[in-house]
N, C-alpha and C positions, 0 to 999 in steps of 0.2 A: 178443651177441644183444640187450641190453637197449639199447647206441647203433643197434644198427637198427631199435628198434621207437620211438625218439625220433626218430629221423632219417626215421621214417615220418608223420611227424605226431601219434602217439599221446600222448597226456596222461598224466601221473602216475601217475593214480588208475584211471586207464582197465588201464595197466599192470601198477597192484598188487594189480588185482584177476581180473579176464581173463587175462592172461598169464603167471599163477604159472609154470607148466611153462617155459618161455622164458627165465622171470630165475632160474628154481631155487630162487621162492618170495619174493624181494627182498620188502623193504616200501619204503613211499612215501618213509622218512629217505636208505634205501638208493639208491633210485632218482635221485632228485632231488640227489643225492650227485656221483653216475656224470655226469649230465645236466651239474653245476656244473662238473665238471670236465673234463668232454668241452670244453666250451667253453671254458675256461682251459688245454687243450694245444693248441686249433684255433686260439686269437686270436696262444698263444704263435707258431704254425707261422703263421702268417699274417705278423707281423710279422717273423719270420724271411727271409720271402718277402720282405719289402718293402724290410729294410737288404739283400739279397742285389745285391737289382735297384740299388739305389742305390750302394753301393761300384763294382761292374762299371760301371756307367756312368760313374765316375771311373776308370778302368782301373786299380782298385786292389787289385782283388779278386786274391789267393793261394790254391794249393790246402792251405795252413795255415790261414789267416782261414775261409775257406770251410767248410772241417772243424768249427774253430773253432765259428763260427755255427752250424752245422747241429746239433752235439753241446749247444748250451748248455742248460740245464735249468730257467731261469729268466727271467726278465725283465730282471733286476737283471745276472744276466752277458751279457746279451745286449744290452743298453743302454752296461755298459764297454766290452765288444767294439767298439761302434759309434762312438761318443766320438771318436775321433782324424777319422770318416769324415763328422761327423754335418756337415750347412752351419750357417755359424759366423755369428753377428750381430759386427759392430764390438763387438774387445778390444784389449787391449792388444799380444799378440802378435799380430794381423792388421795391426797399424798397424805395427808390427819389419819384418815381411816385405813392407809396401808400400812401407818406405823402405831397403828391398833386403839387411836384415841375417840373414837364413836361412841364405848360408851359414856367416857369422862362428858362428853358434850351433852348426851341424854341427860344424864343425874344433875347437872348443872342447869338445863332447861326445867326440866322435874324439881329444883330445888332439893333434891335426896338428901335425906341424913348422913347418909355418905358421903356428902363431899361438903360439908358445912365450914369445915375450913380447908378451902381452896388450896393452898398451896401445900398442904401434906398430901392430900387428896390425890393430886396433879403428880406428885411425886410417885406415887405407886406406878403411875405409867411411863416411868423414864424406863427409855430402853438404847440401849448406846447402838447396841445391833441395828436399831429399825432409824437410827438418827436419833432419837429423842433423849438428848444429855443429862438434860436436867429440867425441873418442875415447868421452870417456866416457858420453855419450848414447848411439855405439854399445853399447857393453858393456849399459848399462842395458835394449836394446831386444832385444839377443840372452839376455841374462838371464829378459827375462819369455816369449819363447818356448819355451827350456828347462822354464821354471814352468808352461806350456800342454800342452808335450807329456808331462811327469811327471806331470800330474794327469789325464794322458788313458791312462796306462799303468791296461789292466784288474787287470794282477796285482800293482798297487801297491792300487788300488784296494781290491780283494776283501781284501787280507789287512789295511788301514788298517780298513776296514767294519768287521770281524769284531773289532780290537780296540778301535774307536767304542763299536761297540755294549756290549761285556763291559764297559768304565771310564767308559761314558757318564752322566752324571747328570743329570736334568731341572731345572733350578733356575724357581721363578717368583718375584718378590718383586715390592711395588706401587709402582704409580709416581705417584700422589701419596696423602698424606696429606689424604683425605677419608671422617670415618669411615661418612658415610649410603651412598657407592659400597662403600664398602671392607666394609662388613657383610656383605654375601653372600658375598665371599669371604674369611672371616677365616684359614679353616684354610691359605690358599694365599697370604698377603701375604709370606710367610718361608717358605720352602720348598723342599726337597727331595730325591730319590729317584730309587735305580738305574732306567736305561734298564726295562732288564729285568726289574723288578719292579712296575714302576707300574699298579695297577689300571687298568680301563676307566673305570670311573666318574670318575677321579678324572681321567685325560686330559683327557674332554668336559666336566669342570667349567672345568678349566684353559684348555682352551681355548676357551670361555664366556667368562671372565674376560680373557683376550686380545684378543677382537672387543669386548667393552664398553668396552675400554681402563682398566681397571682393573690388569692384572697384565702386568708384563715376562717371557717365558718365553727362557730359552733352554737348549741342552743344553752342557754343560761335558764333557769327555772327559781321560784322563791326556797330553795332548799332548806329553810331555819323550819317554814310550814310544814316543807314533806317530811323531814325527821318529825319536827310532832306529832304529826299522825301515823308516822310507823310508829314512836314510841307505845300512844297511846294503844298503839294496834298489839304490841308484840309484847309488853313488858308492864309484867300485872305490878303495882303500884307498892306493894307488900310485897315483891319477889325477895329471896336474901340474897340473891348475887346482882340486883339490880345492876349496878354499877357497870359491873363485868358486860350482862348484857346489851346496857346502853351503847359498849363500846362496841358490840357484834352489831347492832344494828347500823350503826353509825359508818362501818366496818362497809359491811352488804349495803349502802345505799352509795356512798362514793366510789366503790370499787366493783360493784355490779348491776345493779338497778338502776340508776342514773345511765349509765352509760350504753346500756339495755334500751333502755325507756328512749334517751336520744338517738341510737340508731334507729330506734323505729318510725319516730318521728318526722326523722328528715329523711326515712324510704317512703312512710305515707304520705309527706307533703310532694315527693318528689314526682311519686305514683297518679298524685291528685293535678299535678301539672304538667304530666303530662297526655292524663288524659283529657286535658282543657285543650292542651294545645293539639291535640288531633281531633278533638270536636272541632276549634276551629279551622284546621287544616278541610276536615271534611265538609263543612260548610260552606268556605269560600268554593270549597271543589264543586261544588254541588250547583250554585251558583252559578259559576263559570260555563261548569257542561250544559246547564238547564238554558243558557242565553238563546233567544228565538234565532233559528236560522234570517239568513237572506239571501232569499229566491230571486230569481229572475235577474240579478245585476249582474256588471261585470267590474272586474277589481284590481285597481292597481295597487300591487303590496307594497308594502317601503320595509324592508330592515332595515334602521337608520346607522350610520356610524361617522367616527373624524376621518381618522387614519385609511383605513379600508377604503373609503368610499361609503351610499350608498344604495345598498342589492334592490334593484327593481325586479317586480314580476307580475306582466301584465295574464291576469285568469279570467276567463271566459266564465258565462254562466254553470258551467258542470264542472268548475274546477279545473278544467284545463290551460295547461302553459298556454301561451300565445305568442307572448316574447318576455325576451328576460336582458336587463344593462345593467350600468354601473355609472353612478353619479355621484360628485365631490358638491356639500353643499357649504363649504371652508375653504378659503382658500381667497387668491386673488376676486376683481370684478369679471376676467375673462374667464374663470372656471364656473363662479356659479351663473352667468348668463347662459354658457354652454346646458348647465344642470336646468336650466328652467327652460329654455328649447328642448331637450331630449323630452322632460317631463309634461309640455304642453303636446309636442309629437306624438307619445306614446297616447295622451288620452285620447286626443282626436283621431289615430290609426281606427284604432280598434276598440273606438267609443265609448268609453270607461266614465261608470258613473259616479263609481263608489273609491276613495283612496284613503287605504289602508293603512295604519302608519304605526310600528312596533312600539312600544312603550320604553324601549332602553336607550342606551347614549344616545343622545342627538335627536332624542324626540322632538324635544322644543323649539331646536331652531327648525328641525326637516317642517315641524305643523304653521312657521311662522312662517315660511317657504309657501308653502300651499295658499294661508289666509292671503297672504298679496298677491300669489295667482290668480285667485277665485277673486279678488274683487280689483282684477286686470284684467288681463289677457281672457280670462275664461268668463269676466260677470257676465250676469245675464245666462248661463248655461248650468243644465241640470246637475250640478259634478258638489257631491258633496265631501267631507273627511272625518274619519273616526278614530281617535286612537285608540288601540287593540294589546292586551295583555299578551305579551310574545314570552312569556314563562315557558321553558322547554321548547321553544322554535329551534335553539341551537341540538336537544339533544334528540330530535325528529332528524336535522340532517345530518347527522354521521350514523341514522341508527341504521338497521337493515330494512324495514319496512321504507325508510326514504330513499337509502341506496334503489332499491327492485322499483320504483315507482317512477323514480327520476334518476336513470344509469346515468343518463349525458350530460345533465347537472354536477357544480361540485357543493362544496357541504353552505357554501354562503348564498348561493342562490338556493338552494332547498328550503333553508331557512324562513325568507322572504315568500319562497310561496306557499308555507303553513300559514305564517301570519294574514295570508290573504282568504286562506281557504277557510280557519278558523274565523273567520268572519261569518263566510256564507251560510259553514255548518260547523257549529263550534263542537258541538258532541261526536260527530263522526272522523273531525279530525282529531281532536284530543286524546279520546280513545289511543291513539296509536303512539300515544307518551308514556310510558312508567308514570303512574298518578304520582306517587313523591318527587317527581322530577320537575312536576309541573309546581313552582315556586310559591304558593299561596297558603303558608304553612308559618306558625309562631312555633320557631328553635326545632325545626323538623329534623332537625339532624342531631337532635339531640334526643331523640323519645327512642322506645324500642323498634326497631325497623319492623319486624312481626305484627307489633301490634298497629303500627300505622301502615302497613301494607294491606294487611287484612281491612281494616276499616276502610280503606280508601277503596279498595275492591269491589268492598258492599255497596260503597257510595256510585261507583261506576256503573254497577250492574242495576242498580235501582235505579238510576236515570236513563241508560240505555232502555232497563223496561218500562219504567213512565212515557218514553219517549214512542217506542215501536221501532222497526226494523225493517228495512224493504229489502226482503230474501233475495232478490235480482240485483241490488245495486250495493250491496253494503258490503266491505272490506272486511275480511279475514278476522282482523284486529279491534274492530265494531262487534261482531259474530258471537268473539270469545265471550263477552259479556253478558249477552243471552242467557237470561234463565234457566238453569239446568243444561249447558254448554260449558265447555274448556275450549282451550286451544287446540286440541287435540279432534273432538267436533267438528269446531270452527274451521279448521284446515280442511276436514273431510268434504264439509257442505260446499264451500267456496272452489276447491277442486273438481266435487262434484258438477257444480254449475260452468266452471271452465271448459269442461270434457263433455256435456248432455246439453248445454244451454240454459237456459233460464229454466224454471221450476212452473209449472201452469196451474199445480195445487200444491196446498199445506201436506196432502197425504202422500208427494212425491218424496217427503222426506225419510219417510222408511226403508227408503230404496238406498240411502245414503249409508255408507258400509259403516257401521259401530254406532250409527243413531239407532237407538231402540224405541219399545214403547215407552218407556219410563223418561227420557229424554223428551222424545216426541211432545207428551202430556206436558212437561215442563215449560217447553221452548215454544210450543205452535205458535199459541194466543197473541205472542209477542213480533210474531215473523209474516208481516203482510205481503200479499202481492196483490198489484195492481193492475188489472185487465188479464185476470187468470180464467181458467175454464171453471171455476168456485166464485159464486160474486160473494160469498162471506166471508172469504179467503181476505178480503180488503178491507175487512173489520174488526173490531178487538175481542168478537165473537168466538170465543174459542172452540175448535171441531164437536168437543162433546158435548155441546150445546146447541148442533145446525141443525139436529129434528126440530128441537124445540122452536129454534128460530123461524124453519120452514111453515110451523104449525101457526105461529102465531104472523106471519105474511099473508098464509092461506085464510086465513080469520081476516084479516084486515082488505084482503084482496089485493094483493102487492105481488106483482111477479119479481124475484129475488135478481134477475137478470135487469131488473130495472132501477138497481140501487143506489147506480152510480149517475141513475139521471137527472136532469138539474130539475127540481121542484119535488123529487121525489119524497126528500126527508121532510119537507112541509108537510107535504100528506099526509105522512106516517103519523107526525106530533098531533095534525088536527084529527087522524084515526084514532088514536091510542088516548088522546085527553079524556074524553068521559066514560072510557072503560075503569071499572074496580080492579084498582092491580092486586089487592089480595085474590080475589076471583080468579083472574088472569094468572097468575102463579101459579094455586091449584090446578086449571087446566092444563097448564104447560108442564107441570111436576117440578117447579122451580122455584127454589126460595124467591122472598118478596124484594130482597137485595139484589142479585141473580135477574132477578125480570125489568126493575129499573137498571140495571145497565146494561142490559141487552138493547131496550128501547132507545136508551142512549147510543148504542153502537151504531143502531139502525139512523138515527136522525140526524148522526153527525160523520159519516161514513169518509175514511180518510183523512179527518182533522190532527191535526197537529197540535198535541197538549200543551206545546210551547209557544204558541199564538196567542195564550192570553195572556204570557209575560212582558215587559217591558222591553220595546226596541233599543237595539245601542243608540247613543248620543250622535248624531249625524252635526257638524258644524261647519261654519263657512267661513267665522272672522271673530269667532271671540276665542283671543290668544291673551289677552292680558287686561286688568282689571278695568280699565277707562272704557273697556269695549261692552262693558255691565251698562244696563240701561232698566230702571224700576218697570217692575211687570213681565221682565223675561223669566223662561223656564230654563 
């Protein structure tokens, strides 16, 4: 049920909230799980499709191969399977078979009576014309197609793979003695570690160090084992050219299988690192955006710096400038006295409770600034400080969205007052970052930009939808991430509310030129307004569910105009406890998932799902470890 409501077009978020009853309650990890993997069995069958068509059109295909192919469960067997089939570039054994030795190699495999002594045998096939001088160029050239088609054997393959991998060891060591290159990667100059246990991190350092040409990497394996078990594989015991074959196999494992087996290796360990490193990347993102606003305060930012200065910006509760300086906290005794004047002046103006303070250069001392404020000049007063991850503060103010917001700003006070505003509303202002930009990422700049854009995307739009949206006050760049929204949308709605004023119902969005139904159904659920001519328009109630909602108010005797009133949602909880919600469903026509969270929409009408996470660290005077006292938090 859950690939037909993807396969219908439907979103994530769209899914894990709307179609509880459908998925049997799935969450967005769940979903998006399903989705990953629906399309990693459809590209498998896809390509399935594609060697099928290709062997048959060499009239090669058996109702073994065929089975074969169709049963394979992977990539990797489905790629040996194809190998003997696949179109070959100029090798060694294409050039054997062009100067007509295929079938000295057969009879020689076959053991034939024909060729029982090799070297007369071998002789038949000298041809000066085709290159082949004399016996033993033949032998040579039926040797390396032997070594072609051993290495093309899937179940030589699969069982070599498997003991690659178990005795494989990474080695990297440097290749020249330079120690200003060689610094960064000291831990990796001499080095090495099982296939199988090598951290992620440690891969995409390695192979960092690889592309700057600093480190030689390669993977080492117990090769004396994998020849034995190709022998045993390849080379019946009684053959009468044994000999000869030992040397083809020995042939195809140094000079093709091996070195097969290790590209693959270090592309799946590489594949495997960095899909760690964009789960962590997505994680810390998730984190980040999910941190609870804060309401009501007003905020003095600090971008801190030496040289520069620095950037104050004092923001009002709704994010707005107030004022904006520049302070040196380096310097002589008359520079920083000046700097803690401006900074005592500014909180007291415009009575600032909360300071903000960037996490790069000059954090430490700008926060030991403050700690001897607050327990000077300012003890005894409401004024606390927190410092704030300012990852992509710099690339908000040179971007466009920060230019059009703050024309009369330059790029260093913009800066400063992200870092303030992502205080108040960390997700509203983040949003307006390139999520890659935003720095909380293990070797992000090494993984596939595609693949980490796209995840990070997901990750955006799933906490923008966790979150909700207030149609009337939310930014262009907030917008795009909506459910079943682009930029493209997003620009239309946000224009549209420029041009018409604010929106007074959900259904005003139809009116909005390129939003459709299909859109509509995607994005409503997610887009509240508050003190609209709709009171369920201000809950996570989505439109095609307001009868149902009506019916079960008029049941409770709730007038829907009264939802925003204070006691109301009490009511509701102590109406709705000792009703049967399977009951209650059937009468509503709504699944039993579907009616618990409609009740919950109703009893918590307006809440913010990031009020139950942890508030930022608010402090006042502990800068360094003596300031630790048993029993603090």
């Amino acid at each position: 049920r859950t690939v037909a409501l993807l396969d219908d077009g439907n979103t994530v978020p769209f899914i894990t909230r709307y179609r509880r009853d459908q998925t049997g309650g799935l969450d967005e990890q769940q979903i998006a799980h399903i989705r990953d993997g629906v399309t990693r069995l459809r590209q498998l069958d896809e390509r399935k499709q594609t060697i099928l068509r290709s062997i048959e059109s060499q009239n090669k295909l058996t109702d073994e191969l065929r089975r074969e192919i169709e049963h394979a469960d992977s990539v990797k067997r489905l790629e040996d399977l194809y190998l003997p089939f696949r179109p070959k570039k100029q090798s060694l054994a294409t050039r054997a078979r062009e100067q007509g030795l295929g079938p000295l190699a057969e009879e020689i495999l076959a053991g034939a009576k024909e060729c029982a002594d090799l070297d007369a045998r071998a002789a038949d096939f000298v041809n000066p014309d085709k290159g082949v001088t004399d016996a033993a160029l033949g032998l040579l050239g039926a040797g390396h197609i032997l070594a072609e088609e051993f290495s093309e054997r899937a179940d030589l393959r699969q069982r070599v793979r498997k003991l690659y991998r178990k005795s494989g060891r990474l080695l990297s060591t440097k290749i020249v003695d330079d120690e200003k290159k060689n610094r960064t990667y000291r831990d990796y100059l001499d080095f090495r570690e099982a296939v199988h246990h090598i951290p992620p991190h440690r891969i995409m350092a390695i192979n960092r160090g690889e592309r700057a040409n600093v480190l030689r990497v390669k993977i080492v394996a117990d090769e004396s084992a994998i020849e034995q078990l190709a022998l045993e594989l390849l080379v019946p015991p009684e053959h009468p050219h044994k000999e000869f074959l030992i040397g083809c196999v020995q042939d195809s494992l140094a000079r093709l299988v091996l070195p097969s087996l290790e590209r693959e290796a270090r592309r799946d360990l590489t594949d495997k690192a960095e899909l760690h490193a964009v789960e962590v990347f997505a994680k810390n993102l998730r984190n980040l955006l999910l941190q609870p606003p804060l309401t009501g305060r007003r905020v003095l930012a600090i971008d801190p710096g030496y040289k520069n200065g620095c950037k104050l910006a004092a923001i009002d509760e709704f994010g707005s400038l107030l004022e904006h300086d520049l302070i040196h906290i380096v310097g002589g005794d008359e520079q920083k006295a000046a700097a803690r004047a401006k900074l005592i002046e500014l909180i007291k103006k415009h009575n600032l409770s909360v300071i903000a303070i960037g996490n790069g250069t000059a954090c430490r001392q700008t926060e030991q600034l403050f700690a001897e404020i607050l327990s000077t000049e300012l003890a005894g007063e409401d004024v606390h400080y927190v410092v704030v991850n300012e990852a992509g503060a710099s690339v908000y103010s040179t971007s466009e969205i920060g230019r059009e917001e703050f024309p009369e700003c330059d790029a260093l006070e913009r800066s400063a007052i992200s870092i303030g505003r992502r205080l108040q509303d960390p997700l509203s202002e983040l949003v307006k970052i390139d999520p890659a930009s935003i720095g909380v990422g293990l070797y992000q700049h090494d993984t596939r930009a595609k693949h980490l854009r796209d995840t990070l995307d997901d990750v955006v739009q799933l906490c923008v939808s966790f979150v909700g949206v207030d149609l009337n006050s939310a930014s262009g760049a907030l917008l795009r991430y909506v459910s079943g929204m682009n930029q493209l949308t997003a620009r239309r709605v946000y224009e549209h509310r420029q041009q018409h004023g604010p929106f007074k119902c959900r259904r005003q969005l139809l009116e909005v030129n390129g939003f459709g139904d299909v859109t509509f159904v995607q994005a409503a659920g997610f887009l509240k307004i508050d003190q609209g001519d709709e009171p369920l328009d201000a809950t996570w109630i989505h439109p095609e569910n307001y009868a149902a909602a009506r019916k079960l108010l008029e049941k409770l005797g709730v007038e829907p105009s009264s939802l925003t009133e204070p006691g109301t949602a009490d009511r509701i909880r102590e109406l709705v406890a000792p009703l049967d919600r399977q009951q209650l469903a059937d009468e509503l026509g709504l699944g039993s998932l579907a009616v618990d969270d409609m009740i919950e929409a109703l009893t918590k009408p307006g809440r913010d799902l990031r009020s139950d996470l942890p508030l930022p660290i608010f402090r006042k005077d502990v800068v360094k470890f003596e300031d630790l006292a048993v029993g603090m938090e």
